[in-house]
Backbone as CSV, one residue per row, in Angstrom:
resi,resn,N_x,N_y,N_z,CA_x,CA_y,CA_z,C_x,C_y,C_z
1,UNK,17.900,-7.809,-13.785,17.810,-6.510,-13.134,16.922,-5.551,-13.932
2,UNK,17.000,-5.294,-15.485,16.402,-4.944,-16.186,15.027,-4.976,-15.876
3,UNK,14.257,-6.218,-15.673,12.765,-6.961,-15.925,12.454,-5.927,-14.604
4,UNK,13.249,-6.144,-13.233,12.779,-6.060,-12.193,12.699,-4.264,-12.421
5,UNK,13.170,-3.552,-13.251,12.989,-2.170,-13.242,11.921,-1.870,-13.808
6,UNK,11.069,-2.731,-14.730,10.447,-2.613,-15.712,9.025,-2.739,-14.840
7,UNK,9.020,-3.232,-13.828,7.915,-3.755,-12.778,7.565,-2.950,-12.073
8,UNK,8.554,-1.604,-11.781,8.826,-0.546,-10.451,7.618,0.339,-10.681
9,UNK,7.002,0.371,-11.725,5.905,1.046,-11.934,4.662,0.797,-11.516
10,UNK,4.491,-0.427,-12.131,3.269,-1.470,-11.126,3.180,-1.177,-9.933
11,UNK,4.331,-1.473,-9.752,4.682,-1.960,-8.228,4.160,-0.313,-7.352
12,UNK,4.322,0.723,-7.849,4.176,1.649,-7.333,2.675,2.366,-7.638
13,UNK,1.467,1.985,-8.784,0.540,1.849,-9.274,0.022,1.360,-8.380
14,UNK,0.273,0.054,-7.944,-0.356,-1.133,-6.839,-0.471,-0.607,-5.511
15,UNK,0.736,-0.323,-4.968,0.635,0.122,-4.005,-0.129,1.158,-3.771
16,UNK,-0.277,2.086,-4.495,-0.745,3.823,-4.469,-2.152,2.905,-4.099
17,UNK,-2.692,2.328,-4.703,-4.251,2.111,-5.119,-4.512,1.349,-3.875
18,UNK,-4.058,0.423,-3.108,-4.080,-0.887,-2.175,-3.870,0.190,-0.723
19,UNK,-3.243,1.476,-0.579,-2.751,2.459,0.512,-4.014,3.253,0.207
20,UNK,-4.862,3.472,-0.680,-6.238,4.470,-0.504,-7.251,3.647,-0.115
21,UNK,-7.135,2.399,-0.779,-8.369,1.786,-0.622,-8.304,1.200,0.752
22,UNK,-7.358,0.548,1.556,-7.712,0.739,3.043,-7.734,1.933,3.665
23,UNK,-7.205,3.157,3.447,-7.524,4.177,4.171,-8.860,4.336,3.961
24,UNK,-9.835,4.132,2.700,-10.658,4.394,2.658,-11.613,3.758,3.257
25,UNK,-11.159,2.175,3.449,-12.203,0.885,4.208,-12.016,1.613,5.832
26,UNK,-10.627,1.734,6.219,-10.419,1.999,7.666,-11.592,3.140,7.989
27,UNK,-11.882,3.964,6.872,-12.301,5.796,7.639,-13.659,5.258,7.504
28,UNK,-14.283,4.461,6.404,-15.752,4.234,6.729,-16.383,2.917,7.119
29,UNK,-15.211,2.068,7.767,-15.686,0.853,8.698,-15.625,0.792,9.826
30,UNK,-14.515,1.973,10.554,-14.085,1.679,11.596,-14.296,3.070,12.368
31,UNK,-14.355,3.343,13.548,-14.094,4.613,14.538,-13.629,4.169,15.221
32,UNK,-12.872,2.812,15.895,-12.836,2.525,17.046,-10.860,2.692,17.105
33,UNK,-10.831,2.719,18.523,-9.591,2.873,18.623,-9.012,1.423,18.135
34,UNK,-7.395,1.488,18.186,-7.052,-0.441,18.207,-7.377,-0.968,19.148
35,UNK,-6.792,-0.372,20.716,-7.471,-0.950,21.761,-8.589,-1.600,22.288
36,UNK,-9.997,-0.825,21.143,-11.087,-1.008,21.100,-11.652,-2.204,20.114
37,UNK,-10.384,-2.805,19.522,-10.846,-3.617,18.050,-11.083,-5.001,19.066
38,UNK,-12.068,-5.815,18.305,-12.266,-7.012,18.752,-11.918,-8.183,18.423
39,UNK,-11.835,-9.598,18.786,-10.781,-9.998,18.224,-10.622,-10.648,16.747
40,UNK,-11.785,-10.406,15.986,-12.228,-10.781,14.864,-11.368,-9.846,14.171
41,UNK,-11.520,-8.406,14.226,-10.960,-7.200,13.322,-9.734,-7.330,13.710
42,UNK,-9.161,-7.482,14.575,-7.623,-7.918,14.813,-6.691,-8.716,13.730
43,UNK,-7.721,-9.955,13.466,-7.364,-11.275,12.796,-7.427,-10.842,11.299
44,UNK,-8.490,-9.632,11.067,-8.748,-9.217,9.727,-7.553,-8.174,9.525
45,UNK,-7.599,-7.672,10.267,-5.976,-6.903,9.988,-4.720,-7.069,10.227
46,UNK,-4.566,-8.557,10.731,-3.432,-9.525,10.551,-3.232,-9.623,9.067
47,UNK,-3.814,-10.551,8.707,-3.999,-10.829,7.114,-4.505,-9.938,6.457
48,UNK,-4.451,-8.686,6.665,-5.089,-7.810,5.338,-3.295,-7.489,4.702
49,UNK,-2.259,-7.555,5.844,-0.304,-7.331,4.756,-0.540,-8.802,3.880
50,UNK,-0.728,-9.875,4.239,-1.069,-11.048,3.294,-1.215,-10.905,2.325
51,UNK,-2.721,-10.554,2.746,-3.978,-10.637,1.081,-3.168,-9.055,0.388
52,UNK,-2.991,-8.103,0.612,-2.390,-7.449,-0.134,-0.857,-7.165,-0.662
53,UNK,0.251,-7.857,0.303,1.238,-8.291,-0.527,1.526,-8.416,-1.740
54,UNK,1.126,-9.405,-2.356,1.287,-10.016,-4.005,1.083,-8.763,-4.928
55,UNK,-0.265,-8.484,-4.549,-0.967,-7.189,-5.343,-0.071,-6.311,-5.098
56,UNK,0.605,-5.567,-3.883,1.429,-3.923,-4.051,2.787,-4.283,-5.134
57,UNK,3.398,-5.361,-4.888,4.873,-5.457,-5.728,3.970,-6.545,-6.934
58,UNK,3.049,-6.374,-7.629,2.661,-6.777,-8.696,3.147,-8.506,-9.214
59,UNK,3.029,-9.270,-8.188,3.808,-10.131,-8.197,5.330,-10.830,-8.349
60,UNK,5.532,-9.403,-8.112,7.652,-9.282,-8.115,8.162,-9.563,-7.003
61,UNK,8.328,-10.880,-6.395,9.040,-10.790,-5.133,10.220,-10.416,-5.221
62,UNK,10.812,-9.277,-5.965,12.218,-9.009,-5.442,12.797,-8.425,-4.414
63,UNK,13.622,-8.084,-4.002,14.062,-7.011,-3.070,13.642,-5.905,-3.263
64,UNK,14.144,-5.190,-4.493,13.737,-3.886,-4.680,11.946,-3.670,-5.218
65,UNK,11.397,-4.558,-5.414,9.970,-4.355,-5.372,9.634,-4.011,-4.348
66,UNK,9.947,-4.992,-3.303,9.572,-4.749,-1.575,10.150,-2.913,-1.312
67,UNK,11.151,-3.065,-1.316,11.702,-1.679,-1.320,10.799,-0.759,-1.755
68,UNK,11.001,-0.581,-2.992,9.895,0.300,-3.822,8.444,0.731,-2.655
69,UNK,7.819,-0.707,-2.557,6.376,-0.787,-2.719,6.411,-0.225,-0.974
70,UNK,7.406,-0.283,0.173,7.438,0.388,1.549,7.995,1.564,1.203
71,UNK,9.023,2.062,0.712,8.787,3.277,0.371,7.971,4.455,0.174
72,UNK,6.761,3.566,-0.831,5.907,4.162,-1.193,4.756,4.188,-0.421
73,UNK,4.759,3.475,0.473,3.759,3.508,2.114,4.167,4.791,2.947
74,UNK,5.702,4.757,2.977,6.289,6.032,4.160,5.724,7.485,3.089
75,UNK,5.932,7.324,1.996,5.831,8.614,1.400,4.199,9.315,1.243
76,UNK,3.247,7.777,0.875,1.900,8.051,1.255,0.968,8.595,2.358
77,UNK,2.215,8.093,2.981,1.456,8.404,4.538,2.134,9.460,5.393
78,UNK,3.102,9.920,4.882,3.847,11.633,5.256,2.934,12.818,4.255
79,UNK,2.517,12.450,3.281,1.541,13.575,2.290,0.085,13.052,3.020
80,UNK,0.167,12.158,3.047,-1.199,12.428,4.221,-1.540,13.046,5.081
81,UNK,-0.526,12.366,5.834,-0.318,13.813,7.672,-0.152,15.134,6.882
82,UNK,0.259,15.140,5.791,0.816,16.879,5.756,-0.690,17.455,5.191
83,UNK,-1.282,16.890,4.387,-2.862,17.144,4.320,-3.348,17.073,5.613
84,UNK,-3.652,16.048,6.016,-4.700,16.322,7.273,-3.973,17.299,8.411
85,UNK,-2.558,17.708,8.697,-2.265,18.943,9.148,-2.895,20.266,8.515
86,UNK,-2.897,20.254,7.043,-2.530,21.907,6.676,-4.541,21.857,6.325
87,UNK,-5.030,20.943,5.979,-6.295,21.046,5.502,-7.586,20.372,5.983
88,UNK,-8.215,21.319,6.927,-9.012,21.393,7.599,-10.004,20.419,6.162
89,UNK,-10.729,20.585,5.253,-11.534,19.616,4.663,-11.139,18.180,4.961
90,UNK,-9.540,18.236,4.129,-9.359,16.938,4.355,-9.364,15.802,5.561
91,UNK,-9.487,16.779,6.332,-9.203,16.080,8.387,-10.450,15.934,8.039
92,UNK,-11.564,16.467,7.916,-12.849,16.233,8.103,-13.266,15.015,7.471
93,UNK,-13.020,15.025,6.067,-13.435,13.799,5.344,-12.870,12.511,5.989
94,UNK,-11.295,12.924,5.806,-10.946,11.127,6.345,-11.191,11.071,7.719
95,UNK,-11.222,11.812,8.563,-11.051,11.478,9.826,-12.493,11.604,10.659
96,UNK,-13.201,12.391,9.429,-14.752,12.322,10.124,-14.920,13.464,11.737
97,UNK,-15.697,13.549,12.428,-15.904,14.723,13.198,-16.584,13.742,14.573
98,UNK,-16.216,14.270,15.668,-17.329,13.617,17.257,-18.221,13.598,16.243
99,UNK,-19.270,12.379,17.076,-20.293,11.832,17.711,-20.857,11.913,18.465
100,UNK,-22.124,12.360,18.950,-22.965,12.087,20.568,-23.717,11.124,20.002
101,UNK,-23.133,10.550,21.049,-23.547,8.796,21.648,-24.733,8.683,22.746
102,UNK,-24.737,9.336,23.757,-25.447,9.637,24.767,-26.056,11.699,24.936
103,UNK,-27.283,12.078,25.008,-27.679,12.979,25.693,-28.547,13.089,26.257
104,UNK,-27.776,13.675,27.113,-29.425,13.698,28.392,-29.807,12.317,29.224
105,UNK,-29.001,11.267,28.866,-28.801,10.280,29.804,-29.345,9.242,28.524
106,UNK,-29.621,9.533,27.654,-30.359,8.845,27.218,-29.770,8.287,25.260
107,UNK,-29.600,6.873,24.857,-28.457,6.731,23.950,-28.992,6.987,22.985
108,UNK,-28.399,7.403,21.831,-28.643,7.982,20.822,-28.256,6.773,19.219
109,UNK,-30.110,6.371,19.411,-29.570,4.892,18.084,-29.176,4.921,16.809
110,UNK,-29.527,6.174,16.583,-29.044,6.217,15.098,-27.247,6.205,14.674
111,UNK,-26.858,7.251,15.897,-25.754,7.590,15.972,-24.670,6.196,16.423
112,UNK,-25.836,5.709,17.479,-24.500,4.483,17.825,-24.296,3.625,16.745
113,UNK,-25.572,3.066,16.058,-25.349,2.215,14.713,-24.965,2.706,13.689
114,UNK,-25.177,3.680,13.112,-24.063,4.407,12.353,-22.284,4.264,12.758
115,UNK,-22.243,4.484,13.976,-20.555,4.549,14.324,-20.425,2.748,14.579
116,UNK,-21.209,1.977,14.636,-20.333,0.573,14.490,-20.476,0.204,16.488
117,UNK,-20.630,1.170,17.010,-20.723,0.418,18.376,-21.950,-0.220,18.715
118,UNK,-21.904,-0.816,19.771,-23.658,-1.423,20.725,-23.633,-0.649,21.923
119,UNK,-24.442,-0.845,22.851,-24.648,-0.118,23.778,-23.826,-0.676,24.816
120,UNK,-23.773,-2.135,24.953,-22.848,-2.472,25.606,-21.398,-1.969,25.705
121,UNK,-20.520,-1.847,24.644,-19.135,-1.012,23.979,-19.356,0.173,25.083
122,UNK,-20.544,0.710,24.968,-20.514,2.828,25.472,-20.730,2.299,26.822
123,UNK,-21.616,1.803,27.267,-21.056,1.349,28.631,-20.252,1.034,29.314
124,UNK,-19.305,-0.020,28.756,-18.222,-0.417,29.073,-16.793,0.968,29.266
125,UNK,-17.148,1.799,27.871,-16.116,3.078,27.828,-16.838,3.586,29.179
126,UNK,-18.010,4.028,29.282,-17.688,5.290,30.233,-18.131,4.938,31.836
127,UNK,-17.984,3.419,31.884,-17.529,2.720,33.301,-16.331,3.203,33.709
128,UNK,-15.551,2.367,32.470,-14.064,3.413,32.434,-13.596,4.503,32.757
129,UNK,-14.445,5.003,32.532,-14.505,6.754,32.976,-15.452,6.808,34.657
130,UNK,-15.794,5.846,34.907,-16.134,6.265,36.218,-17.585,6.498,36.408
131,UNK,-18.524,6.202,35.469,-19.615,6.609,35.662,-20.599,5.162,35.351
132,UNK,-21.733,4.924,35.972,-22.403,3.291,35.935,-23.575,4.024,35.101
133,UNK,-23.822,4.894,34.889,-25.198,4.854,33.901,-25.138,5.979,32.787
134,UNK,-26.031,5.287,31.887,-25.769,6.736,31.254,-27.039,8.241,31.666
135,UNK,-27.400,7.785,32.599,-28.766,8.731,33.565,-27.683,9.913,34.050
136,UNK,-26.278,9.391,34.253,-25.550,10.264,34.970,-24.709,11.487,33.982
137,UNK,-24.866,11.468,32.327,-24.121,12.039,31.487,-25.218,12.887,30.764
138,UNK,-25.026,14.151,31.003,-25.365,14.547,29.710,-24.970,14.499,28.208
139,UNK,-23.745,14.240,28.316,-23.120,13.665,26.511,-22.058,12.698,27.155
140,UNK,-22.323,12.095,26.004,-21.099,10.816,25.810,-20.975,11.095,24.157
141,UNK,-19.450,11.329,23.661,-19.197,11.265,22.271,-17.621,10.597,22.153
142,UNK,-18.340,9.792,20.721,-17.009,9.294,20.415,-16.424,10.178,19.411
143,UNK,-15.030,10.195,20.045,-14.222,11.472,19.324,-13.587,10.786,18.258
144,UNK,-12.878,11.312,17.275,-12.382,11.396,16.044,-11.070,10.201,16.215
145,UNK,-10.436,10.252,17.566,-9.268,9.347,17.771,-10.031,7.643,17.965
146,UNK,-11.295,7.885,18.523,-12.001,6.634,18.582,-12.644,6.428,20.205
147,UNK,-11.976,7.247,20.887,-12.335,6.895,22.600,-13.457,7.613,22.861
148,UNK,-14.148,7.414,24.021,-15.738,7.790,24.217,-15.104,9.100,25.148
149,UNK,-15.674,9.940,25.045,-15.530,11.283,25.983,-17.256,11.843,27.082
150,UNK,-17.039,11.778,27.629,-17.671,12.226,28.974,-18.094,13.423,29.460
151,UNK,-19.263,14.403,29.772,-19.555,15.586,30.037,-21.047,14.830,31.058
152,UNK,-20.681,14.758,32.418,-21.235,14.588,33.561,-22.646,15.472,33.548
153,UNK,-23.735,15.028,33.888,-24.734,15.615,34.070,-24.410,16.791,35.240
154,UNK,-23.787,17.063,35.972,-23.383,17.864,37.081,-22.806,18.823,36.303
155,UNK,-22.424,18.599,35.604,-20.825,19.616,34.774,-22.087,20.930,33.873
156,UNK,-21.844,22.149,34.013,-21.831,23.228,32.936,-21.177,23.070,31.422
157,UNK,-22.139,22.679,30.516,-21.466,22.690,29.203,-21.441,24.355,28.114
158,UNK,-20.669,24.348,27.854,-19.939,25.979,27.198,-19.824,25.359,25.773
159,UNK,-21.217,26.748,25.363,-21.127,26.229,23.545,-19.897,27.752,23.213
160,UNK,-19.207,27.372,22.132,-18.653,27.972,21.216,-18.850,28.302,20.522
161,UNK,-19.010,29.806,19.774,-19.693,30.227,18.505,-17.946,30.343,18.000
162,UNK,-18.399,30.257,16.676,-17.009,30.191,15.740,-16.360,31.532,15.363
163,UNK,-15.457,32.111,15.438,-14.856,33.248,15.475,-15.444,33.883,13.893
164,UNK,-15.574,34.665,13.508,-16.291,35.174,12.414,-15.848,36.819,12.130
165,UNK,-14.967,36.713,11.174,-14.255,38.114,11.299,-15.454,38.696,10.505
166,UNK,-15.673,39.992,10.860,-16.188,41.071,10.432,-15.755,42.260,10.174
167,UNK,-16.184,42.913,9.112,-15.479,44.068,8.744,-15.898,45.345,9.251
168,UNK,-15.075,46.492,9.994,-15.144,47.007,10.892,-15.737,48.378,10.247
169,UNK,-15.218,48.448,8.992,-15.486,49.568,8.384,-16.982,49.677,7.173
170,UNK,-17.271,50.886,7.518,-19.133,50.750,6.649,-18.675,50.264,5.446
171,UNK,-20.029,50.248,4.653,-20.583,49.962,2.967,-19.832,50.879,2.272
């Protein structure tokens, strides 16, 4: 019982490090929803609890390693949400910002190969959505959750200037 206390540190070392470094692979390999994963990345994130198993409980199969090392997943990933709730940087970094994919009917290559899709993928999304070309969209963007969003060449688009307090009173 002793040995296995002596491990709880590792074990929680391991994990910390193995819970950033896929958040970190997920935020700059992937945009796509799960729905959207194919069946290769599926299979890779079958076996990515595998291949990282051994490594989070430092080779301690005990009970309380396991314990420990999920624990320390729920707790990682509640200070996460509570960052990407309270802190606008941090949403930005991990979660990254839209995409236009399509404007003006017309696809946008830098942007699609940068985000990991083909043209086929944006087609397929905004069939989905009801539309056969992209002649018919003025924007197509993939949003932050991963799904393609739609603004119809027919449709009025409304820019937003950012609220900007100013001070009311002179120099």
């Amino acid at each position: 019982m002793l040995d296995e206390l002596r491990s709880l540190p590792k074990v929680i070392e391991h994990t910390l490090i193995i819970y950033l470094f896929l958040i970190f692979c997920f935020r700059f390999l992937s945009r796509r929803q799960v729905s959207q994963f194919t069946l290769i990345e599926l299979v890779v994130i079958m076996i990515l609890g595998s291949a990282v198993e051994t490594s989070m409980v430092a080779g301690d199969t005990s009970l309380l390693a396991g314990l420990v090392s999920a624990g320390i997943l729920f707790i990682c990933n509640r200070l996460l949400t509570f960052a990407l709730e309270r802190w606008r940087r941090a949403r930005r970094f991990l979660l990254g910002g839209p995409v236009v994919l399509i404007q003006d009917g017309h696809f946008l290559l830098k942007q699609l190969k940068a985000s990991g899709l083909t043209e086929a993928e944006v087609l397929a999304a905004i069939r989905e959505r009801g539309y056969a070309s992209p002649a018919e969209l003025r924007y197509a963007v993939l949003e932050v959750d991963g799904s393609v969003g739609v603004v119809p060449m027919d449709k009025p688009v409304y820019h937003h200037r950012r609220n900007t307090r100013r001070s009311t009173s002179g120099p």
